[in-house]
C-alpha positions as CSV (number, residue, x, y, z in Angstrom):
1,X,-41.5,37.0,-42.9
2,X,-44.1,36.1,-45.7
3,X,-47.0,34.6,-44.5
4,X,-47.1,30.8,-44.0
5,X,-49.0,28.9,-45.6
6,X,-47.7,25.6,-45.6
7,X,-46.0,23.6,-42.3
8,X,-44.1,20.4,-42.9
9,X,-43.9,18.8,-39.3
10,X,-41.6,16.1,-38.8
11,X,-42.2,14.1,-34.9
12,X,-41.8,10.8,-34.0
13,X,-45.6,9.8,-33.6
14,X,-49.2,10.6,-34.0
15,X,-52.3,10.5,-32.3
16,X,-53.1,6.8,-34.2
17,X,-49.7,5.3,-32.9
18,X,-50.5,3.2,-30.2
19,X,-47.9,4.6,-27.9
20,X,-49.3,8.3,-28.8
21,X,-49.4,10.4,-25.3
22,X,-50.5,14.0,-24.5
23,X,-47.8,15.1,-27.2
24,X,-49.3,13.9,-29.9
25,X,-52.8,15.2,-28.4
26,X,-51.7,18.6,-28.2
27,X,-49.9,18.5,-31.8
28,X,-53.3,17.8,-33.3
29,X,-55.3,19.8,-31.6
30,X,-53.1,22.9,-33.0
31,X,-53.2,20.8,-36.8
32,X,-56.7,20.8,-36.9
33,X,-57.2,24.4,-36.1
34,X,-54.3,25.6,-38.4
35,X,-56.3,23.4,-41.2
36,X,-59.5,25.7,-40.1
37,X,-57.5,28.6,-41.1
38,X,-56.2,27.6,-44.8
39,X,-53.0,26.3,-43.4
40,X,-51.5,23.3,-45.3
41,X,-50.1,21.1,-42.7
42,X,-48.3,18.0,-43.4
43,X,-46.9,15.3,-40.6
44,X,-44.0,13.0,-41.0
45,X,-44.5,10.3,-38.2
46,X,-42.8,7.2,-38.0
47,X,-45.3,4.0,-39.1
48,X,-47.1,1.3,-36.5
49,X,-48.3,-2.2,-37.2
50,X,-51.3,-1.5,-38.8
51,X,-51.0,2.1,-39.7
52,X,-51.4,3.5,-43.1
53,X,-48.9,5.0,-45.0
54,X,-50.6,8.0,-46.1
55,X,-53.5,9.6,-44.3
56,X,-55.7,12.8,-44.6
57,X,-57.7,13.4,-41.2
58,X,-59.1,16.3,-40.2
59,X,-58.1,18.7,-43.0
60,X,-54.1,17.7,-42.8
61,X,-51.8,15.0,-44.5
62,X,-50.3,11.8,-42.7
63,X,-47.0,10.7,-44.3
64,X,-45.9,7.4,-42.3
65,X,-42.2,6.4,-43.7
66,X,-40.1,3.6,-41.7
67,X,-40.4,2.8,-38.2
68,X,-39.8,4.4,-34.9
69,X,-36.3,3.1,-35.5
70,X,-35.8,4.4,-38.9
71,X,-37.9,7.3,-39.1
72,X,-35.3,10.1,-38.8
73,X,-33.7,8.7,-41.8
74,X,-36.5,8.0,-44.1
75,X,-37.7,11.6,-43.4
76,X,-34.6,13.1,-44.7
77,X,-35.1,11.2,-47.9
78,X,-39.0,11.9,-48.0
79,X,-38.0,16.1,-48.1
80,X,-35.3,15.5,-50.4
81,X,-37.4,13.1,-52.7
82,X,-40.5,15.0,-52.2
83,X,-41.0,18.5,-50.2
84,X,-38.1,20.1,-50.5
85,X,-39.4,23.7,-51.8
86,X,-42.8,23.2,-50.7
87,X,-43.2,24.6,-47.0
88,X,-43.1,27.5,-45.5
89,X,-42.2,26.5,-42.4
90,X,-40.5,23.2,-41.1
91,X,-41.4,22.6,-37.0
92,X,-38.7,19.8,-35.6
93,X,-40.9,18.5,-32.9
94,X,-38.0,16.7,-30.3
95,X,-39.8,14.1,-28.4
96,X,-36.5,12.2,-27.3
97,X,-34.2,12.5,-30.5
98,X,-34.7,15.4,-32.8
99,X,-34.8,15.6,-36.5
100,X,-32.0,17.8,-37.0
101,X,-33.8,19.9,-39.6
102,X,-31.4,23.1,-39.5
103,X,-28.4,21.0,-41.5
104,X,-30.8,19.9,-44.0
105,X,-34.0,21.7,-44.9
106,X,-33.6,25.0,-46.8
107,X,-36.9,26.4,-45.3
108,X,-37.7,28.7,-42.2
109,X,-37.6,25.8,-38.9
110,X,-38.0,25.7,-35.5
111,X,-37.9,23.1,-32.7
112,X,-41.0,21.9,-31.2
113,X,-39.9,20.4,-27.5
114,X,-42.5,19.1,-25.1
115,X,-39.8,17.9,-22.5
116,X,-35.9,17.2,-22.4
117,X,-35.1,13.4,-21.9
118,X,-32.6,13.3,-19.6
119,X,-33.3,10.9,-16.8
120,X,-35.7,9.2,-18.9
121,X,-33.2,7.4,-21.0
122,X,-32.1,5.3,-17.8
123,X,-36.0,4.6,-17.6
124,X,-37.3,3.7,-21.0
125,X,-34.3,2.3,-23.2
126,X,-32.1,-0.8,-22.4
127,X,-28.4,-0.7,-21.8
128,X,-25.9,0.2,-23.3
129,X,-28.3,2.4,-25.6
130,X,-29.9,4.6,-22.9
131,X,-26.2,5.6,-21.6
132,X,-25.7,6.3,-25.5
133,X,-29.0,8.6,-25.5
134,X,-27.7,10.1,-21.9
135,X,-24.4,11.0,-23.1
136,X,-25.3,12.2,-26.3
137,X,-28.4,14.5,-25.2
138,X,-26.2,16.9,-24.4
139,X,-24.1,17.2,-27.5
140,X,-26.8,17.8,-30.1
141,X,-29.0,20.0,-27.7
142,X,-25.4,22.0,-28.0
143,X,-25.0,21.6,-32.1
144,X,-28.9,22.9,-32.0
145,X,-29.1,25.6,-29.3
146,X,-29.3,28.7,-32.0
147,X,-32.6,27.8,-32.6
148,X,-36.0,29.0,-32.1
149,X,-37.9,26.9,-29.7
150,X,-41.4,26.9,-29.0
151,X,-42.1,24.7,-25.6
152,X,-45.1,24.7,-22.9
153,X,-43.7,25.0,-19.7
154,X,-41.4,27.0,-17.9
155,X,-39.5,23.6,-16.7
156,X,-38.4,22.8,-20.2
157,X,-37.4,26.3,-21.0
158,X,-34.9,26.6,-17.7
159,X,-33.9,23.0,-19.2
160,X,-32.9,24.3,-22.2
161,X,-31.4,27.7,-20.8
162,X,-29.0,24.8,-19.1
163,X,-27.8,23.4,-22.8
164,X,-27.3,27.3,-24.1
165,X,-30.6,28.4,-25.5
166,X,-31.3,31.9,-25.4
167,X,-33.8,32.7,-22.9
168,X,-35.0,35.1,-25.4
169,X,-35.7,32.3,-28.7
170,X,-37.5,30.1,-26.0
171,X,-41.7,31.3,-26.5
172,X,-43.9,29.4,-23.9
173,X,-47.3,28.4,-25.7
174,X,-50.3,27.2,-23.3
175,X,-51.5,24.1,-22.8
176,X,-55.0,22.8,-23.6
177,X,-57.6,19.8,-22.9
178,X,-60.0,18.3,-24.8
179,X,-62.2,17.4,-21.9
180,X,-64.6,19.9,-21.1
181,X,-64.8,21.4,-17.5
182,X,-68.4,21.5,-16.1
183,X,-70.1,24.4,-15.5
184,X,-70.3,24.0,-11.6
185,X,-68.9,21.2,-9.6
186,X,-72.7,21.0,-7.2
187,X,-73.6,18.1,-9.1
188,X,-70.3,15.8,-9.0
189,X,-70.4,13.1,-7.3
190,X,-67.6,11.5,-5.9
191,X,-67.4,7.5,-5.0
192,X,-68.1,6.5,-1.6
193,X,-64.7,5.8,0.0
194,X,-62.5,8.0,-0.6
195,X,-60.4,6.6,-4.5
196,X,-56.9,7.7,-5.7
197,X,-56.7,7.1,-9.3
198,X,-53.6,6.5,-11.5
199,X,-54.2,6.9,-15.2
200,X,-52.1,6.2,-18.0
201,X,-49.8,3.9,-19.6
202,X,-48.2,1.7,-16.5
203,X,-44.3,2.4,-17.9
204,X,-41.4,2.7,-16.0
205,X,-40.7,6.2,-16.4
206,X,-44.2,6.9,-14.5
207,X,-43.5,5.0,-11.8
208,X,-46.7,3.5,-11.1
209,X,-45.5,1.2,-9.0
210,X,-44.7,3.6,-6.5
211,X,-48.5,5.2,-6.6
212,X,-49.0,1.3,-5.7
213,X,-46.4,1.3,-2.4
214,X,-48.0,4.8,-1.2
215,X,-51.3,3.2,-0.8
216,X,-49.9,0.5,0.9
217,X,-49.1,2.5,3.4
218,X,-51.4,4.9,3.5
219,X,-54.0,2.0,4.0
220,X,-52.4,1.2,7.0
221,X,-54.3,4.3,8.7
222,X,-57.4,4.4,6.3
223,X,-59.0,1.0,5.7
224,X,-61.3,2.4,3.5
225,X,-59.3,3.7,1.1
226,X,-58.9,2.7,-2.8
227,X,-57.0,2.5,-5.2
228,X,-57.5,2.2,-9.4
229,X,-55.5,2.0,-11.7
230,X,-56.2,2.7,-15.7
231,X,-53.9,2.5,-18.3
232,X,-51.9,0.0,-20.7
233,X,-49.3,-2.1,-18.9
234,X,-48.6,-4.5,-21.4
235,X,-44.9,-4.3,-20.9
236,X,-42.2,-5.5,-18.5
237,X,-42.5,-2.9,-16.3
238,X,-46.6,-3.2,-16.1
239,X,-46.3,-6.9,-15.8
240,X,-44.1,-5.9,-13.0
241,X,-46.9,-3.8,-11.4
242,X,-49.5,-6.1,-11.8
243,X,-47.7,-9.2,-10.1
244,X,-47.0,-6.3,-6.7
245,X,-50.5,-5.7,-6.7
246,X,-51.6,-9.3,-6.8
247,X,-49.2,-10.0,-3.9
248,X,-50.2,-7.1,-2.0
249,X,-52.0,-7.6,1.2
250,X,-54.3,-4.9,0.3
251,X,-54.8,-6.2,-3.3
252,X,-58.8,-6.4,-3.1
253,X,-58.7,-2.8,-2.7
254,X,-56.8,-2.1,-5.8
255,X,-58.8,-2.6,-9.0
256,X,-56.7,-2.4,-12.7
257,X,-58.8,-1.9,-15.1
258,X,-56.7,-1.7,-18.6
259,X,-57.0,0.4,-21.1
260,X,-60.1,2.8,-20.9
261,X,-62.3,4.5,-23.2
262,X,-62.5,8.0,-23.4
263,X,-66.3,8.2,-21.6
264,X,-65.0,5.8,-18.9
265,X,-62.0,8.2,-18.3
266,X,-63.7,11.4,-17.8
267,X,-66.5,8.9,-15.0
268,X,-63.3,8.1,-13.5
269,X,-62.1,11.8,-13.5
270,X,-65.3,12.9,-11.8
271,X,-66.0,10.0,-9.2
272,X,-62.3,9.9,-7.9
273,X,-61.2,11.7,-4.9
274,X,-57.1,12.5,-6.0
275,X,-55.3,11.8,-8.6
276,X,-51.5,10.6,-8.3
277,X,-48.7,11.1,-11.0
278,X,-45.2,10.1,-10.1
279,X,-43.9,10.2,-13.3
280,X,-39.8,11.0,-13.7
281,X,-40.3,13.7,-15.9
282,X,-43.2,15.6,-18.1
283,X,-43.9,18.2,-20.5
284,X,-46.9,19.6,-18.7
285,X,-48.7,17.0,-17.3
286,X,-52.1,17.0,-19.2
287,X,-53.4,14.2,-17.0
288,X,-52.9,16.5,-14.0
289,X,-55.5,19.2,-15.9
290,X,-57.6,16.9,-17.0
291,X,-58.4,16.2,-13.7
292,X,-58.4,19.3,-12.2
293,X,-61.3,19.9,-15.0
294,X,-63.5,16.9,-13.4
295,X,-63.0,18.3,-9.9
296,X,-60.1,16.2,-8.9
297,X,-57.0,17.5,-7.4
298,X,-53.9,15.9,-7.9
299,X,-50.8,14.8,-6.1
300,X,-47.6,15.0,-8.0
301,X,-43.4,14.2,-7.6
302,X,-41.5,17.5,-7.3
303,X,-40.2,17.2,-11.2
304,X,-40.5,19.0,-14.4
305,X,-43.8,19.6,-16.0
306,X,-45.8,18.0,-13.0
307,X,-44.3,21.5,-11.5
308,X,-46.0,23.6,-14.1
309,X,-49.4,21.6,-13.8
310,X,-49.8,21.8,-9.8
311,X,-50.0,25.4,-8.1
312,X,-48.9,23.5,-4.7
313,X,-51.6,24.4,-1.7
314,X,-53.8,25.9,-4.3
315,X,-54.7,22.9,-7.2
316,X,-52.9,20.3,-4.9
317,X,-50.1,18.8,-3.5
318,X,-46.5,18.5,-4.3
319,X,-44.9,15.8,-2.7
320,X,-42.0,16.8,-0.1
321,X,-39.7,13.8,-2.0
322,X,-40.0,11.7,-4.7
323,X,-40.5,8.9,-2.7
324,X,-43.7,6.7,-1.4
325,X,-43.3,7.5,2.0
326,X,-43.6,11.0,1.2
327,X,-46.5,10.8,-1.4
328,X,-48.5,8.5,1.1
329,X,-48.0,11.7,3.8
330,X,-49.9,14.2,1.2
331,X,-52.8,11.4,0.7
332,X,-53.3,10.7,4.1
333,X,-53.1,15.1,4.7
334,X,-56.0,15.4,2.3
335,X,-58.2,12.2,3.0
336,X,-58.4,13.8,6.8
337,X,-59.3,17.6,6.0
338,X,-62.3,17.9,4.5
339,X,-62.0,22.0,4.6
340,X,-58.1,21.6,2.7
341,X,-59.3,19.0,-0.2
342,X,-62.6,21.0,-0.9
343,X,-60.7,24.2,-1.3
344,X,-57.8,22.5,-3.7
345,X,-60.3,20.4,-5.7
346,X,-62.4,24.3,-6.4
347,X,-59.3,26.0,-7.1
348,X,-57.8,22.9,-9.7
349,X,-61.3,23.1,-11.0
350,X,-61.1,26.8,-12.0
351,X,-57.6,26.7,-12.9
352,X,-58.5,24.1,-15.9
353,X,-60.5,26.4,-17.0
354,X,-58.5,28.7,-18.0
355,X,-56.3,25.4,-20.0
356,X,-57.9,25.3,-23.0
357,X,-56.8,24.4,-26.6
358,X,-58.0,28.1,-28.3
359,X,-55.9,29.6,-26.2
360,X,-53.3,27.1,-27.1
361,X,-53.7,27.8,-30.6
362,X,-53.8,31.6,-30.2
363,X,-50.0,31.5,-28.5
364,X,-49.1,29.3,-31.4
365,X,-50.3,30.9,-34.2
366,X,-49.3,34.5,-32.8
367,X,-45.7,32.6,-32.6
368,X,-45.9,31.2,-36.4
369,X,-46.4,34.8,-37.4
370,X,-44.0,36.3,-35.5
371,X,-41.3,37.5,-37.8
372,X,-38.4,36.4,-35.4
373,X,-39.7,32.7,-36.2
């Protein structure tokens, strides 16, 4: 195919929406280096309260038409009114609902999926919409499985081989990080008793509150233990979270501390001793690496993405079951070996390594080129 030289990319949010996750991270990371190289990139995000309409950040364009609820629609009219003819290549990022580019854009596209829904819908949405989004999933992942799909784990390509996509239109890119491993792990210090950390947004669909009922169990057998908990939970579900832990018998040991900064993230990275993500369902799992990078392994629910992220006995644990019974077994396994949690918190370390976002970019950009695309 010609060379591209111009990407219109049409997703649901961007690294300024206040609900932006490791999606939107990863999305810009590739943008800014495709800018490096003399690609015009354009996004089509839906707006925020506070957002601008228009933006032009690190070498690429920010269109921000309707809201999260009218976005699909108001980017059909924005590539009719003003794109259509320009790009070279269209990239329908799906995070939850796609874009449906192939019935309307005249240009080269492909789907951009981090993760399939599913479950999530039962988690995230109110009824009767999220047995709406369930039901429908299925139907448009049908009307869309000809496609060319670019995705990051192997999770989300055996999801799609479920809905009809050819195995062999499905490229797997690499995942990257922005945090920077250290060179050795000699100098890391790790806080005094040993810490299990939860970080991110305190949603429903991560389950948090399960993280919570492990360590009150777990604590049962180690009185020392800790717990923290980092991340916006100014929702139902967080509010939820925060009244168990102020009920909890163990509630001095659990410290919530918000939203953090980037610095204070990567401190808490480095000083705690596991990280836990019980999340229903991810892409990849870019907290999981993160970690890893800062020495910390983690210990993860037996579900897609977290999967991909954890080599299990190697970088860390997967729990048995998705339960708090069974994640409070792998904590309590690694707080009392000492030989077993040194040898998985070296081996996550070097893993993450290997994670980066140039190599991330190289798989993309070989994919761009690729004239099956």
């Amino acid at each position: 195919m010609a060379e591209i030289k111009k990407i219109l990319w049409f997703t649901w949010k961007d690294r300024e929406n206040p609900s932006a996750g490791g999606a939107e991270v990863v999305n810009e990371e590739l943008a800014r280096r495709l800018a490096g190289d003399g690609i015009e990139i354009i996004f089509v995000v839906a707006n925020f309260s506070g957002g601008e309409k228009e933006e032009t950040k690190n070498g690429y364009k920010i269109f921000r038409p309707g809201n999260k609820w009218t976005i699909y629609w108001k980017a059909f009219r924005l590539y009719k009114e003003k794109f259509q003819g320009w790009p070279d290549l269209v990239i329908d990022e799906m995070n939850t609902i796609p874009f449906f580019c192939k019935f309307f854009v005249k240009e080269k596209n492909v789907l951009f999926v981090h993760q399939l829904c599913r479950e999530i819908w039962f988690f995230q949405m109110f009824f009767p919409l999220n047995l709406i989004g369930y039901l429908i999933e299925p139907i448009y992942l049908l009307l869309l499985n000809d496609r060319k799909v670019i995705t990051v784990s192997n999770s989300t390509k055996r999801d799609l081989m479920k809905f009809g996509f050819a195995e062999k239109n499905i490229s797997i890119i690499s995942e990257g990080i922005e945090i920077k491993p250290p060179e050795t792990l000699d100098n890391i210090e790790k806080f005094s008793e040993f810490t299990i950390l939860s970080l991110g947004s305190v949603r429903s669909m991560k389950r948090t509150a399960h993280i919570v009922s492990a360590f009150e169990i777990a604590k049962k057998q180690i009185p020392e233990l800790r717990l923290i908990l980092a991340g916006d939970a100014n929702c139902r579900y967080g509010k939820k979270v925060l009244r168990k832990i102020k009920n909890s018998d163990y509630g001095k040991s659990i410290q919530y501390l918000g939203k953090v900064s980037c610095e204070e993230k990567i401190k808490l990275l480095r000083k705690s001793h596991v990280l836990c993500c019980t999340s229903v369902k991810e892409g990849w799992g870019l907290v999981v690496t993160e970690a890893n990078s800062q020495g910390t392994p983690a210990i993860v629910y037996n579900v897609d993405g977290l999967r991909d992220s954890v080599r299990h006995n190697e970088t860390g644990l997967i729990a048995k079951s998705n339960n708090p019974d069974s994640l409070e077994k792998s904590i309590v396994s690694l707080c009392e070996n000492k030989l077993k949690y040194d040898k998985l918190k070296t081996n996550a370390w070097r893993w993450s390594r290997e994670i980066n976002f140039e190599k991330s970019y190289h798989d993309f950009l070989k994919l761009l080129r690729d004239s099956n695309i």
